[in-house]
Structure formats: C-alpha cells, structure tokens
C-alpha positions as a Markdown table, in Angstrom:
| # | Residue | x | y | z |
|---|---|---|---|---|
| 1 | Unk | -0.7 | 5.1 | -0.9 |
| 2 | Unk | 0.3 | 7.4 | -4.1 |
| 3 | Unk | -1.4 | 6.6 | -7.3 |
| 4 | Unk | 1.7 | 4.9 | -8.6 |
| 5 | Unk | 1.6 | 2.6 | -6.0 |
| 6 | Unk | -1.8 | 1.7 | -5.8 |
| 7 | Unk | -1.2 | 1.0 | -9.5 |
| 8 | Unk | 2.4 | -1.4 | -9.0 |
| 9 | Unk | 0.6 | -3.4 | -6.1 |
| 10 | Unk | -2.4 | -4.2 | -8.2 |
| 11 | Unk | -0.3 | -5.3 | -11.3 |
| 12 | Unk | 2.2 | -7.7 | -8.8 |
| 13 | Unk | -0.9 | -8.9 | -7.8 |
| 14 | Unk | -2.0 | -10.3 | -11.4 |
| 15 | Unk | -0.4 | -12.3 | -14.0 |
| 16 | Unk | -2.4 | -11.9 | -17.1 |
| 17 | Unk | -2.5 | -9.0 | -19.5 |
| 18 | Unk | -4.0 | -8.6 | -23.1 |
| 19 | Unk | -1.8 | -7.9 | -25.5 |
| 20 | Unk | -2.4 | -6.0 | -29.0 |
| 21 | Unk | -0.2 | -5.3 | -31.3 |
| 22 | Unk | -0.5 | -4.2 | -35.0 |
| 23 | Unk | 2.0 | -3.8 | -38.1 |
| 24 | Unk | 0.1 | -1.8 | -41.5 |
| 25 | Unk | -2.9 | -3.2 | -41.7 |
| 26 | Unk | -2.6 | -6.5 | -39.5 |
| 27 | Unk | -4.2 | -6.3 | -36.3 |
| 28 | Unk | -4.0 | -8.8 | -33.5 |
| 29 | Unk | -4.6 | -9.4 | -29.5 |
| 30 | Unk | -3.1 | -11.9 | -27.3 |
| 31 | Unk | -3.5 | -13.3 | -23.6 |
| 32 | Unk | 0.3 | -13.7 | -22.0 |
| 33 | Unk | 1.7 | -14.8 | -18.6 |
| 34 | Unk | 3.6 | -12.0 | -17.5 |
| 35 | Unk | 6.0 | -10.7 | -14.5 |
| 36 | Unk | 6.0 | -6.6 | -13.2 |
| 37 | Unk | 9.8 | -5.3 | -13.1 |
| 38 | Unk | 8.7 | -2.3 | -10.5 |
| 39 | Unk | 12.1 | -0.6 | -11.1 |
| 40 | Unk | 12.0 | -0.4 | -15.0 |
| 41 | Unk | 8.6 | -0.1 | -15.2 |
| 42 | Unk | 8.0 | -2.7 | -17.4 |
| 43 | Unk | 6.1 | -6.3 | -18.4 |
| 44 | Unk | 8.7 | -9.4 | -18.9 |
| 45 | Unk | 6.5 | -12.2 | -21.0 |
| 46 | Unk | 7.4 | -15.3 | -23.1 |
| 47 | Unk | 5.9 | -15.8 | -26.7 |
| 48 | Unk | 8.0 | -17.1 | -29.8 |
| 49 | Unk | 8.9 | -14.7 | -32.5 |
| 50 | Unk | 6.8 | -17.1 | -34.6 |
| 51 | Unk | 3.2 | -16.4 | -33.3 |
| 52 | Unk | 1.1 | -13.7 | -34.9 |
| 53 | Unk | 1.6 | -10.7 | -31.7 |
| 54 | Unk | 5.4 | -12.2 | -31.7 |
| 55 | Unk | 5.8 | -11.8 | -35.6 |
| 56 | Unk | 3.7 | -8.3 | -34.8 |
| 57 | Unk | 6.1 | -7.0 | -32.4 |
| 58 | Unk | 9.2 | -7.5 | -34.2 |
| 59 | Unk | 7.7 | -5.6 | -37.0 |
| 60 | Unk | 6.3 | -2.4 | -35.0 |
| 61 | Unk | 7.2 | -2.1 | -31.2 |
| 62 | Unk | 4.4 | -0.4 | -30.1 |
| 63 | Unk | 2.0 | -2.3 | -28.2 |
| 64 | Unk | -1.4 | -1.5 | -25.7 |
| 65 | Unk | -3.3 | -3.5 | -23.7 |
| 66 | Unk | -5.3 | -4.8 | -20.1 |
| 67 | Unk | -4.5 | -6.3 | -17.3 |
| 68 | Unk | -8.0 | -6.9 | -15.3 |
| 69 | Unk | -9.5 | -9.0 | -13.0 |
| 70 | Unk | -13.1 | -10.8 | -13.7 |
| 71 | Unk | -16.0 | -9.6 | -11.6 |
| 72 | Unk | -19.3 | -9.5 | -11.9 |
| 73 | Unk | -19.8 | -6.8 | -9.7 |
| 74 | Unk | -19.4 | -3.1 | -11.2 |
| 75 | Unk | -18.7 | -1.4 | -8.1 |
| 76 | Unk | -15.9 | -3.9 | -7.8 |
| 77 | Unk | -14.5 | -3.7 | -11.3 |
| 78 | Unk | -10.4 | -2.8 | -11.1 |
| 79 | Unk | -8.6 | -2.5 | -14.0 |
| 80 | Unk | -5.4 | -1.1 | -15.9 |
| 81 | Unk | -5.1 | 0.0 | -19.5 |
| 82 | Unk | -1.3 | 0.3 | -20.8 |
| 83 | Unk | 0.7 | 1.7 | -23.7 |
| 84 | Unk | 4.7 | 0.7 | -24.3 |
| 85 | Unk | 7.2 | -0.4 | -26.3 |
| 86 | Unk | 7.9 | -4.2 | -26.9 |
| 87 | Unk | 11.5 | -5.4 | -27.4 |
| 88 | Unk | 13.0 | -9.4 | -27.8 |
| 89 | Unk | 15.4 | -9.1 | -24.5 |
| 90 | Unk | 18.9 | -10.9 | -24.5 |
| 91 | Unk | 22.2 | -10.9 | -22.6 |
| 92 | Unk | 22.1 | -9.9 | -18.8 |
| 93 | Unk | 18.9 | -8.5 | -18.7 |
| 94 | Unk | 17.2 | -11.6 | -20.5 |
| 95 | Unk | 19.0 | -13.9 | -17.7 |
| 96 | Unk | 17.3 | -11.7 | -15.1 |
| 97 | Unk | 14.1 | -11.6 | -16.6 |
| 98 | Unk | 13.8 | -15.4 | -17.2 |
| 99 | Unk | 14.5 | -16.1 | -13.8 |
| 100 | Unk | 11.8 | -13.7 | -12.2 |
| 101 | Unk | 9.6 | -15.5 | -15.0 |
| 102 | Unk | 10.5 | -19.4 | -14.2 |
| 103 | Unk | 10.2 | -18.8 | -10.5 |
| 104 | Unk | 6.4 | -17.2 | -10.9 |
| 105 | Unk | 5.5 | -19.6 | -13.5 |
| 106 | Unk | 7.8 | -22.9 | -13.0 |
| 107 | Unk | 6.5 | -24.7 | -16.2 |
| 108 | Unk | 8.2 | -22.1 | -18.3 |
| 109 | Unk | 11.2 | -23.9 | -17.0 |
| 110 | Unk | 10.8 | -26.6 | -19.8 |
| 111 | Unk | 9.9 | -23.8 | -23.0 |
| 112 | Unk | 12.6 | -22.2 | -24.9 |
| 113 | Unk | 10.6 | -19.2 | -26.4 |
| 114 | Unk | 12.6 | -16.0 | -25.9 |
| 115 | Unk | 11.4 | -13.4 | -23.5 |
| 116 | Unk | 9.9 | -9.7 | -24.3 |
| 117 | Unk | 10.3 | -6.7 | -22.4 |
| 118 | Unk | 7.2 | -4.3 | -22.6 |
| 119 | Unk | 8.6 | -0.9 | -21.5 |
| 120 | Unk | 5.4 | 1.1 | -20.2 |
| 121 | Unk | 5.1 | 5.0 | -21.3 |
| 122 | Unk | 1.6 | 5.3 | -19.7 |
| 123 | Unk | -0.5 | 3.3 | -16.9 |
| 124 | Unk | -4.1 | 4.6 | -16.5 |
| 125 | Unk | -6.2 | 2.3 | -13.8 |
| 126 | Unk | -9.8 | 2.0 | -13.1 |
| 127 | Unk | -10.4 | 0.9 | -10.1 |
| 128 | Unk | -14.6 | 1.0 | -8.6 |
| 129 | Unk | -13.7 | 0.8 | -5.2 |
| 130 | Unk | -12.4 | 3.7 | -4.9 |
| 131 | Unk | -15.3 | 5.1 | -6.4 |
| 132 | Unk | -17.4 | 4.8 | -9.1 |
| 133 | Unk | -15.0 | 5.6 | -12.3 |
| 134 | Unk | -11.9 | 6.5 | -10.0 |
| 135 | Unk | -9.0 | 6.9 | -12.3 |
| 136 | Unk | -5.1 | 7.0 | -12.0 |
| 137 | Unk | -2.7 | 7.7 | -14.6 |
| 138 | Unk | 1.1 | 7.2 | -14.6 |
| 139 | Unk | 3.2 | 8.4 | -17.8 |
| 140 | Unk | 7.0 | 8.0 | -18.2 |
| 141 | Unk | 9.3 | 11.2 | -18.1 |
C-alpha cells in the first residue's frame, strides 16, 4: 500500500479532527465531526459561521490540525497532522457534501449549520506500527 493510501484508509476510518484556525492575533482550536472526500482531497464538516473557528475561518482560510486516535500505548500511537484551506461550500457541491455528512452522522439530519470544505495542501502521518516514528507525507501539486 503507497503512502497515500495508507494515509486515505486511516482518515475514512476516523471521524474526528482538531481544528485550528487563527485571524491577527485570535487564536482558536475546535473538535468537529467530519467526512474524507478521497477524490478532492479534502475534509467536509458542519459548524455555524457564528462560532469562534467558524467566525475564524471566514476571516483567514488557512487552517491546521489532527486527526488521531487515543492509545495508551506508544508503539501503537497513529496519527495525521494536516494543513489546508477552509471554504463555506454551497450549490452542487454543498448538496453532495451534506449528503455524505447526514448519512455518516444521521443527527445532522435535524441541524441547519452550513457545511465547510477543508481542502488539504499537505498530510504528514505518524503511524508507530510501522515503526517507531514512521512518517508519510503527502503535499498537493
């Protein structure tokens, strides 16, 4: 399995990332529910433009954060640290996103908070099973 896919079936597999997201000097970090789009490379998530990282992203796109699981074990630790560019979806693509999001988390069925797109420019995974501090690292073209 290439590196890239080692890295797309670990993040299908989860559904939590950490989100941060800053605008001058505002800060903030953010747990959200979120869906993989393997062909645009990208998180779909659901926060209203009214929370902090919401009122964050619409002022500066650029966003990092995790997506990890919780062991206690090092040798076990997996792990992938990301970098993209957050943007409010509508139209076609917001249609297509909400219904990948409603059928992994139904309850989002009954919430009317618009959807974000997180387009990835670099992936870079830990993952201790493959060896201690095995890294690796996907960037867009």
């Amino acid at each position: 399995m290439s590196d890239l896919q080692h890295i797309i079936h670990y993040l299908k597999k989860q559904h939590v990332l950490s989100l941060c997201c800053a605008s001058d000097a505002e800060i903030w970090c953010a747990n959200c529910f979120y869906v993989f789009d393997e062909s645009r490379m990208a998180f779909w998530l659901m926060t209203d433009t009214r929370t902090r990282h919401g009122a964050l992203m619409q002022a500066r796109s650029h966003v990092a954060g995790t997506v990890n699981g919780q062991t206690k074990t090092v040798l076990l630790i997996k792990g992938v640290q990301y970098r993209g560019n957050a943007q409010l979806l509508d139209g076609e693509q917001e249609a297509l996103a909400r219904e990948a999001y409603c059928r992994r988390f139904p309850v989002a069925r009954t919430v009317l908070s618009p959807l974000w797109e997180i387009i990835l420019d670099e992936l870079k995974m830990t993952d201790n099973t493959l060896g201690f501090g095995k890294k690796q690292i996907w960037q867009r073209a």
